[in-house]
C-alpha positions in Angstrom: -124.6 -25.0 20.5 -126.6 -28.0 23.1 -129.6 -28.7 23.5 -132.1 -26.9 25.1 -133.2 -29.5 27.6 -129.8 -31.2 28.1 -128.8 -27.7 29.3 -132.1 -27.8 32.0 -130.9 -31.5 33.1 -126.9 -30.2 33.4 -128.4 -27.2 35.6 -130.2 -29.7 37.7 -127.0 -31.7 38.4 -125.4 -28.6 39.1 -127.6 -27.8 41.7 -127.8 -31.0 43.2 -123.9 -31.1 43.5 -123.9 -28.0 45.2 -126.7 -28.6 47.4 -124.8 -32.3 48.9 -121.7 -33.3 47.5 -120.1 -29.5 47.3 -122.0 -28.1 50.8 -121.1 -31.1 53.0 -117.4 -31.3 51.7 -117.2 -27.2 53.1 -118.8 -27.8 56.1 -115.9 -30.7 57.1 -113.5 -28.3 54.8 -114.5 -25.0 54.9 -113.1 -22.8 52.1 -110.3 -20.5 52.2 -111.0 -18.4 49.8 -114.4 -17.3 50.0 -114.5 -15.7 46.1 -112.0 -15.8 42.9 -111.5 -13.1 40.4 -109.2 -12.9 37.7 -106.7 -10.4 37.2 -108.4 -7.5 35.8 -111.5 -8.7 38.3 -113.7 -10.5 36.3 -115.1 -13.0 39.0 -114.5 -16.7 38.6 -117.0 -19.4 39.4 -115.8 -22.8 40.8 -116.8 -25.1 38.1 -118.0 -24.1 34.3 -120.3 -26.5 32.7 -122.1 -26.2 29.3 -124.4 -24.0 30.6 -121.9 -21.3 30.5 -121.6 -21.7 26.8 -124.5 -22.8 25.4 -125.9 -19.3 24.4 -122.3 -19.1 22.2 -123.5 -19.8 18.5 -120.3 -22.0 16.8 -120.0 -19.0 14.0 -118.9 -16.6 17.0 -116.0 -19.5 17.4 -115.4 -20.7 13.8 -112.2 -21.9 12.5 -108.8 -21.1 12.4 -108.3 -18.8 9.4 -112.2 -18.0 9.5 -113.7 -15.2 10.6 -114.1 -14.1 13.3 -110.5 -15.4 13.9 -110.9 -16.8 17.4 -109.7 -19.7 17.1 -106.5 -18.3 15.5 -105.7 -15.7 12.3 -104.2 -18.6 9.5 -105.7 -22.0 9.0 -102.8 -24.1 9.3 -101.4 -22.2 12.6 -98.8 -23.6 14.2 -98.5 -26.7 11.3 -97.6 -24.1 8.6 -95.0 -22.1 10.4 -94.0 -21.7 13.6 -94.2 -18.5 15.9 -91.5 -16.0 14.8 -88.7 -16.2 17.4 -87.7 -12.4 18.4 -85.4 -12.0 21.0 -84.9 -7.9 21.0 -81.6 -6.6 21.2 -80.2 -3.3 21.0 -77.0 -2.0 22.6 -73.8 0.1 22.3 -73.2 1.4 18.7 -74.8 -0.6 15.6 -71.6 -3.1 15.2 -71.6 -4.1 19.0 -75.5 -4.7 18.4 -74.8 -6.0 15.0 -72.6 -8.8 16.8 -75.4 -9.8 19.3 -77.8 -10.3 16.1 -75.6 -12.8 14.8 -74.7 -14.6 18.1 -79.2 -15.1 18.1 -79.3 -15.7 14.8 -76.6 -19.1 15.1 -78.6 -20.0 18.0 -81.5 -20.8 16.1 -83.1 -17.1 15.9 -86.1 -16.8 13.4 -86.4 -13.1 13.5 -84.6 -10.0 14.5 -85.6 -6.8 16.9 -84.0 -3.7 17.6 -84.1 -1.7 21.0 -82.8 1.4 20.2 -81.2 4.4 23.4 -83.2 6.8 24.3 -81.6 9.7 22.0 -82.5 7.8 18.9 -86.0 7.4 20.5 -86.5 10.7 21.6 -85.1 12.6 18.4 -81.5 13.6 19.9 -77.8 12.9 18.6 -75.8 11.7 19.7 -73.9 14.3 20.6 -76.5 16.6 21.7 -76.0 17.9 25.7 -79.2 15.9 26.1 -77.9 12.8 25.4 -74.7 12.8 27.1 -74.7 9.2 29.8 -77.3 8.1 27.5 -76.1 7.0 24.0 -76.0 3.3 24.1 -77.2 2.0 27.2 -80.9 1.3 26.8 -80.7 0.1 23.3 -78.4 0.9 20.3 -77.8 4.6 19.1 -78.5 4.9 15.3 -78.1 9.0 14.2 -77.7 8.4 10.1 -78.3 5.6 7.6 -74.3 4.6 8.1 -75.4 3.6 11.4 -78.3 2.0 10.4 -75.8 0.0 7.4 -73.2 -1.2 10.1 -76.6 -2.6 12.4 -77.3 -4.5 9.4 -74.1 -5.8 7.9 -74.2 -9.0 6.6 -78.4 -10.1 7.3 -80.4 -10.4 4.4 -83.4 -8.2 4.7 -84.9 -9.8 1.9 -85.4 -12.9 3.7 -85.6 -11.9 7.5 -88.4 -10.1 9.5 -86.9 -7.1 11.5 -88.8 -5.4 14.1 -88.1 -2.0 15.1 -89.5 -0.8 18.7 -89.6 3.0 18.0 -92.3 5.6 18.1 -91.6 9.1 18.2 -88.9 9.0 15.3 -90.4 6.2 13.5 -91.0 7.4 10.3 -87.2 7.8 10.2 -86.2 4.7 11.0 -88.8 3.1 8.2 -87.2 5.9 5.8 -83.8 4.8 6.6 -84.3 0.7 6.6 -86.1 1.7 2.8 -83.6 3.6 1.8 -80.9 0.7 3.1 -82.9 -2.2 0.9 -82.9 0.0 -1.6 -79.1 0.9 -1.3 -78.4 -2.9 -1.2 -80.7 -3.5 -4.6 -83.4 -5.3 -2.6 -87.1 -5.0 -3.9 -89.3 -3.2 -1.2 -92.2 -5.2 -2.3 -90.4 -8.0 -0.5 -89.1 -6.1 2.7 -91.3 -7.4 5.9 -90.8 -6.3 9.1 -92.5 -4.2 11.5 -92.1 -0.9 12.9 -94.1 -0.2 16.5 -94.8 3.5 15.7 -97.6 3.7 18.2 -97.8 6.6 19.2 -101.2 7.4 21.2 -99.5 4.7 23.9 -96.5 7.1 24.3 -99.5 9.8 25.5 -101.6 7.1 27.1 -98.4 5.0 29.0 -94.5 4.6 27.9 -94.2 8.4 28.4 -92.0 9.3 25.5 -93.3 11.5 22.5 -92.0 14.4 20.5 -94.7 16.5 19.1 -98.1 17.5 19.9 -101.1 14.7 19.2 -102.4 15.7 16.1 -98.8 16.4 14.2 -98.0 13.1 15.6 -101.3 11.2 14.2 -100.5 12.9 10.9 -96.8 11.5 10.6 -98.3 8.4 11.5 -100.9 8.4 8.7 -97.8 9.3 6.4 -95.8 5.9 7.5 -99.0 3.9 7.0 -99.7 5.1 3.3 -96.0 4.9 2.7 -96.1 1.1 3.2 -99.1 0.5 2.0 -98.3 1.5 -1.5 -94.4 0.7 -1.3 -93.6 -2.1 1.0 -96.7 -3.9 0.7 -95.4 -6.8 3.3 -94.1 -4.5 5.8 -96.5 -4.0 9.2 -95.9 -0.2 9.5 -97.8 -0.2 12.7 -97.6 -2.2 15.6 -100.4 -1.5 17.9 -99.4 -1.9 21.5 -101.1 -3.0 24.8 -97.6 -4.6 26.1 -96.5 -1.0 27.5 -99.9 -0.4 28.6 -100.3 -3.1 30.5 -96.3 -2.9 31.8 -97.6 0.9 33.4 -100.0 -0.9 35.3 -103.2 -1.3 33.5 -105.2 -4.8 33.5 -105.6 -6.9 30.8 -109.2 -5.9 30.2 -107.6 -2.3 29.7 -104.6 -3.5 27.9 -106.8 -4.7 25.2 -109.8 -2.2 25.2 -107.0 1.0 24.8 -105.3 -0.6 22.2 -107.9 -1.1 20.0 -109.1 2.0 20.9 -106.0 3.3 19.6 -106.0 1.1 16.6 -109.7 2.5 15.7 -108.3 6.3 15.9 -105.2 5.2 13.3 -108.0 3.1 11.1 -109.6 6.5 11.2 -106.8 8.7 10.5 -106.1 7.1 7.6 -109.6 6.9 6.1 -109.7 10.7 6.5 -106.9 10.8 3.8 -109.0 9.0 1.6 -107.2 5.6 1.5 -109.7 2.6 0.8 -109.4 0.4 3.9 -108.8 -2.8 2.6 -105.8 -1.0 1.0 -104.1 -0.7 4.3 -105.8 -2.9 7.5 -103.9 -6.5 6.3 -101.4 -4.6 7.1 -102.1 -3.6 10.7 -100.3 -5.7 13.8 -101.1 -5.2 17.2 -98.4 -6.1 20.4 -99.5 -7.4 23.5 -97.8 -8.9 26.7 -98.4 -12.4 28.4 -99.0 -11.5 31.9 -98.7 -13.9 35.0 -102.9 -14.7 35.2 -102.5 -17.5 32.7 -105.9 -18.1 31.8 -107.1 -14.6 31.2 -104.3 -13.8 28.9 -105.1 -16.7 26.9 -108.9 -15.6 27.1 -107.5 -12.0 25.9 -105.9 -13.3 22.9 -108.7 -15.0 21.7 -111.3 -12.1 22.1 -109.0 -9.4 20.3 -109.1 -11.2 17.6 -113.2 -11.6 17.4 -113.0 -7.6 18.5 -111.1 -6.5 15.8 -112.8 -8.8 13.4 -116.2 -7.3 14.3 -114.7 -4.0 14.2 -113.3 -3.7 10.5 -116.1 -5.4 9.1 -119.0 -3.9 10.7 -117.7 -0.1 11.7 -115.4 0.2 8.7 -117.2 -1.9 6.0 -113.8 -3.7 5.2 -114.6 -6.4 2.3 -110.7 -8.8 2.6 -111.1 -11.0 5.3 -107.5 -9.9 5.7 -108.3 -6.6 7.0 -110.5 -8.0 9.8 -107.2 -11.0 10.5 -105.7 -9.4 13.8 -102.3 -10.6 13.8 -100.1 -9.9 17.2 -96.3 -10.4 18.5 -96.2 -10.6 22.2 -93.9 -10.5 25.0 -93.8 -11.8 28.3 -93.8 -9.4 31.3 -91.0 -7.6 32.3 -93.2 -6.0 35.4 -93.3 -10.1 36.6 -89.8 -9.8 36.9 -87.9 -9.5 40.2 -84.4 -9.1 41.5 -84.8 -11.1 44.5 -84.5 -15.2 43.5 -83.7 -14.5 39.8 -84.0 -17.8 38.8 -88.1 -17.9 39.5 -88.1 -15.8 36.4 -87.7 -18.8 34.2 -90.4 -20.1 35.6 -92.4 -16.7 35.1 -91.3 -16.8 31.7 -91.6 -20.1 30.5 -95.5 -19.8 31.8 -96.1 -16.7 29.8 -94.7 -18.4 26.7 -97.0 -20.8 27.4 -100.4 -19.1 27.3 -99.2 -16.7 24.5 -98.7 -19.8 22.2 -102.1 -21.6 23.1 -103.6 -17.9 22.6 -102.1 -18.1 19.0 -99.0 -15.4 19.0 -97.2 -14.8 15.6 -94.0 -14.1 16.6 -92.7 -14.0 20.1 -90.2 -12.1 22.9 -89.1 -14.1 25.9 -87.9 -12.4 28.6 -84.1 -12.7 30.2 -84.1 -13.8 33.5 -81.2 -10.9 34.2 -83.6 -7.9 33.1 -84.3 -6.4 36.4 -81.3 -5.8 36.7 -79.7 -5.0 33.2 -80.1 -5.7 29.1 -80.2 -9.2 28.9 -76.7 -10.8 28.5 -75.8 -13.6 25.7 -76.4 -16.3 28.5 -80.1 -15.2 29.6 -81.2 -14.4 26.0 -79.9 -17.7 24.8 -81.9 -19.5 27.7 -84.8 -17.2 27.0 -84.4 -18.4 23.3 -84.5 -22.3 24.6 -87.5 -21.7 26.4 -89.1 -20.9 23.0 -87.5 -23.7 21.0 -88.0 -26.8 23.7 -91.8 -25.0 23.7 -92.1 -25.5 19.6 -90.0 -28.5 19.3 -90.5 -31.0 22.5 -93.9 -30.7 23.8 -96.3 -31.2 20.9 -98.8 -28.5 21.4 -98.0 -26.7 18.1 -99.3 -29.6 16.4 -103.6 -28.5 17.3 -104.8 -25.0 16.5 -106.5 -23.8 19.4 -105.9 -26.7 22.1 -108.1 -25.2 24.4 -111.0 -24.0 22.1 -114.4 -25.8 23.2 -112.8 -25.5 27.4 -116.4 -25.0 29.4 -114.1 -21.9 31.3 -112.0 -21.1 28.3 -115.0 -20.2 26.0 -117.0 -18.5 28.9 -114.0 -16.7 30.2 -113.3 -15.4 26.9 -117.0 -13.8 26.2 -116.9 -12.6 29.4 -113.4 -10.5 28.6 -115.1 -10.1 25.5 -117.9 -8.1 27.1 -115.5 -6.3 29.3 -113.7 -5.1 26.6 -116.5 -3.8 24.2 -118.2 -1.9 27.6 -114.9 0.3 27.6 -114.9 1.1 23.8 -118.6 2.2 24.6 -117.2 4.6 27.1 -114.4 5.6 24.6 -116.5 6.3 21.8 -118.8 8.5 24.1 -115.8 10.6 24.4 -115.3 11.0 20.9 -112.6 8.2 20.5 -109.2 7.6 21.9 -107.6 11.0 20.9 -110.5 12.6 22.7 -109.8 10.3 25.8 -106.3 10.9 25.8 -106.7 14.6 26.2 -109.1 14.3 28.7 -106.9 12.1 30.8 -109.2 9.1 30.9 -106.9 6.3 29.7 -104.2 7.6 32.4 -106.4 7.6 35.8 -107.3 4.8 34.8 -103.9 2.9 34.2 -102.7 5.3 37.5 -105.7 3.7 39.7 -105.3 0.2 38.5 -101.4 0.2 38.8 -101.9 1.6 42.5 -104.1 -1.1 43.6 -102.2 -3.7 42.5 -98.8 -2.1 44.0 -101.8 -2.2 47.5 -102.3 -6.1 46.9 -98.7 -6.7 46.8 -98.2 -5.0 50.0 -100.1 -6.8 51.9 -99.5 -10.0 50.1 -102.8 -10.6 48.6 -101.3 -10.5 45.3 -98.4 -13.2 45.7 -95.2 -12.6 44.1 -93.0 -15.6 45.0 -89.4 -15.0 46.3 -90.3 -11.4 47.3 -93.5 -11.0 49.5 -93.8 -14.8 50.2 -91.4 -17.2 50.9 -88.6 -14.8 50.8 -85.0 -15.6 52.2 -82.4 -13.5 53.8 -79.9 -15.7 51.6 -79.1 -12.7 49.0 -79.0 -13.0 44.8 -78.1 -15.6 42.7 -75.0 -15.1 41.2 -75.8 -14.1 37.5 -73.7 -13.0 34.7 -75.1 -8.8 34.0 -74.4 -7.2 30.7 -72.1 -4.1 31.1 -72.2 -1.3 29.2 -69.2 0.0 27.5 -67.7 2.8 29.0 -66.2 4.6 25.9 -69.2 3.6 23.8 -70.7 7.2 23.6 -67.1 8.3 22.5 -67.0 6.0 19.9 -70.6 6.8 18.3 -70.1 10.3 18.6 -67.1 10.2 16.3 -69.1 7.9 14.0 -71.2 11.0 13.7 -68.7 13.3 12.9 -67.2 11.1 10.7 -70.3 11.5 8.3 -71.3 15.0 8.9 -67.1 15.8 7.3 -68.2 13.8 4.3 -71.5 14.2 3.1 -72.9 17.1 0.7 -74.1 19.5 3.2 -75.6 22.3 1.6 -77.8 19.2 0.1 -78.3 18.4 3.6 -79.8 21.9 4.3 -81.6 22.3 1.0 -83.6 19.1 1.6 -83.9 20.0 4.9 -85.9 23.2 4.0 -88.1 21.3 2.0 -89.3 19.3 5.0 -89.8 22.3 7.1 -91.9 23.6 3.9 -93.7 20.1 3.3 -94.4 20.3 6.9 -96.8 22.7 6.7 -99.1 21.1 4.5 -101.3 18.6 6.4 -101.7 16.9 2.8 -98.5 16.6 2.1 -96.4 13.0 3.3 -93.4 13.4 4.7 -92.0 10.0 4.0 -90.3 10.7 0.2 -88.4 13.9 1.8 -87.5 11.9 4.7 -85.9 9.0 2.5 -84.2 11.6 0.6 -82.9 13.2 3.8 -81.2 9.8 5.2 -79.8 9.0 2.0 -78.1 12.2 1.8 -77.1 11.5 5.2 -79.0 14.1 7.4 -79.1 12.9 11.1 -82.4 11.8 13.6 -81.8 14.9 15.4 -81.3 17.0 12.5 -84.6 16.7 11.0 -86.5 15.8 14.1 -85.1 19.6 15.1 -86.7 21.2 11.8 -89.7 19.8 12.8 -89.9 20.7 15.9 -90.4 24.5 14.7 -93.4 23.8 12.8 -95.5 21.2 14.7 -93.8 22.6 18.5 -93.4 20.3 21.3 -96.2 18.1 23.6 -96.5 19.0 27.2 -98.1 16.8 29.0 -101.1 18.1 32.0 -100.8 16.4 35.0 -103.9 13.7 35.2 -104.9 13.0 39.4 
């Protein structure tokens, strides 16, 4: 990218600036801090110059909209449309949560995103014995499509982006927001949205699966041809670092196991013999903006050139649309801390920050309240302001790539770059990321990482403001905290019964014993029977509990 001998004549004023200028400013002011590291480690030098980018041909930059997409996935960026605006929400029964959706969506909300409770995740109903103190507190409790209706009363699917974070019962939930378009007369070729249905993270980080590996990969397979030959717009993966990185991995790892993980679906898939341009456009991935504001911009950048690399040279994908890494992101909940709530505003609005300039396509801001609790209506609506004052006051949607060009950002970004493929290497040795996960590999290494950052914090080398550095004995900020309702689990579980006492249930079972049957075909997807099960009103925990006698439960080995 320079020349050749204006590169010698910059190293030469380098040198001669550290050899006077720098040397006898430290001897008068001797250094602090005696080296710099990012992070995830990667060492920092004091000052970049073009000699740190002059071996970087312009092709490996490009455009925006060009592979290989670092410089962002569409041409016109921020100018065309700005980020989607996804505040998630998800609590109480579907009308409570229904309520909140509407409240975001006056305040400006672009998109909508749905935190479900732990029975929904985990494939329980409501009424099980394992769900009892749980139904409705961590997110909204959804057991059959007339829960799934009431969530979605009154919003236009047609013309709003939902995003679903579920994994385990995913391929429900897609079956039952199909089967609620279709119910409403919408076309499904218009339906976008996203489910998260990552899986291999559950194994590798978040901790919450069903079935067995395999039986999982295979349901996942059967979501991912599903869309790709019925809902053509909808993402019916979302590959996630964010909960990766929230268990305690760096960002180096973040992004390394979550392509990893996005190679081993890519794969799946191809093993059923679906083209690959018939289904990668189609692929999102979910990251987090962490606290180290440089590197995460330097991560977002370098996926995108990964994954570009990847589907064109390792799986031969002709569309430049399969090779267009798109991501949502969300800031850091891990940042967050209890003590001096209002610092994570400030934590917050920084982590906006770098996951705009890095190019995000839709975004999650944090409540300040959510170490303590779901975010109330005050903290999402401020989180919501920190977004819109970002898009609308400050002007830096109006250049693609701001930074692109930056002496550290373009050197900082090869050097993640390089980071990341090293791991992929060790992955791929292995056998790939299923191979890795049964070995344990992803999970010492998240465990070791997570442990010595939780050292650094300790003794303060890692400086988290308000708690182990200019903490006060002057107690918490008086914040408003969303309360759950006490007779909410009451109220959901007589939803239930309500629809069990008036569907057809011998349909129920008949279709019912069809899954089991289906189920024991590897060839055969499980998507049609499941949207034929939630139309006829069968429950999460019904057919999650007929599969569980065919593909048997995962039990975890304990990884040191």
């Amino acid at each position: 990218m320079f020349d050749a001998r204006a590169i010698e004549q910059i190293a030469a004023m380098r040198r001669d600036w550290e050899e006077n200028e720098l040397a006898a400013f430290n001897n008068r002011q001797p250094n602090s801090i005696s080296e710099c590291r990012t992070a995830s480690g990667l060492p920092l030098k004091r000052v970049y110059t073009p000699e740190d980018v002059a071996g970087l041909p312009y092709e490996e930059l490009g455009f925006p909209g060009q592979y290989p997409f670092v410089r962002g996935p569409y041409p016109t960026m921020y100018r065309g449309r700005t980020w989607t605006m996804r505040q998630i929400a998800g609590y109480g029964i579907a009308s409570d949560t229904n309520q909140r959706f509407r409240y975001l969506l006056a305040q400006g909300q672009t998109g909508l995103s749905v935190d479900f409770d732990m029975p929904t995740l985990m494939g329980y109903d409501s009424d099980d014995p394992f769900s009892e103190g749980e139904v409705g507190r961590e997110g909204v409790a959804i057991d059959t499509l007339d829960d799934l209706e009431a969530l979605f009363e009154g919003i236009d699917l047609e013309n709003i982006s939902v995003s679903m974070t579920i994994n385990p019962t995913a391929w429900i939930l897609v079956a039952m927001y199909a089967a609620l378009a279709e119910s409403r007369g919408n076309d499904l070729k218009k339906i976008s949205g996203t489910a998260q249905t990552d899986i291999l993270k559950e194994f590798v980080a978040q901790k919450e699966w069903i079935f067995p590996i395999r039986a999982s990969m295979r349901i996942v397979r059967d979501i991912i041809v599903f869309c790709s030959e019925h809902m053509p717009r909808y993402n019916p993966i979302n590959i996630s670092g964010y909960h990766i990185s929230e268990a305690g991995a760096t960002a180096v790892q973040e992004a390394a196991f979550a392509i990893a993980n996005g190679i081993a679906y890519v794969e799946e898939v191809l093993r059923a013999g679906i083209p690959v341009d018939s289904f990668a456009p189609r692929l999102a991935f979910y990251f987090v903006s962490q606290s180290d504001f440089f590197e995460e911009i330097a991560k977002f950048r370098s996926v995108r050139r990964i994954w570009a690399k990847i589907m064109k040279d390792r799986f031969k994908a002709q569309n430049p649309e399969s090779m267009r890494l798109r991501f949502h992101c969300q800031t850091a909940a891990s940042t967050l801390t209890r003590s001096q709530p209002m610092n994570n505003v400030i934590r917050t609005t920084l982590q906006v920050l770098s996951a705009v300039l890095g190019g995000a396509q839709s975004l999650h801001a944090n409540g300040l309240d959510e170490a303590y609790a779901i975010p109330s209506e005050q903290a999402m609506k401020l989180a919501l302001r920190t977004q819109q004052i970002l898009a609308e006051e400050t002007g830096i949607p109006h250049v693609a790539d701001p930074l692109g060009g930056s002496y550290y950002i373009e050197a900082l970004t090869k050097h993640f770059e390089d980071a990341v493929w090293e791991i992929l290497a060790d992955v791929d040795r292995m056998g790939g990321a299923i191979s890795a996960i049964e070995r344990g590999y992803f999970q010492r290494q998240i465990a070791e990482s997570a442990y010595k950052t939780a050292q650094r914090k300790a003794s303060g080398e890692h400086v988290v403001i308000g708690s182990n550095k200019f903490a006060d004995d002057s107690g918490t900020t008086a914040i408003e905290v969303h309360r759950v309702d006490p007779e909410v689990e009451a109220r959901q579980i007589a939803r239930l019964k309500a629809t069990r006492e008036k569907r057809d249930n011998e349909r129920v079972k008949q279709l019912l014993d069809r899954l089991e049957h289906d189920a024991q075909d590897a060839s055969v997807n499980l998507m049609p029977i499941t949207v034929e099960l939630v139309k006829a009103r069968a429950s999460i925990g019904e057919i999650v509990s007929r599969l569980r006698n065919v593909f048997g439960v995962y039990i975890e080995e304990t990884v040191f």
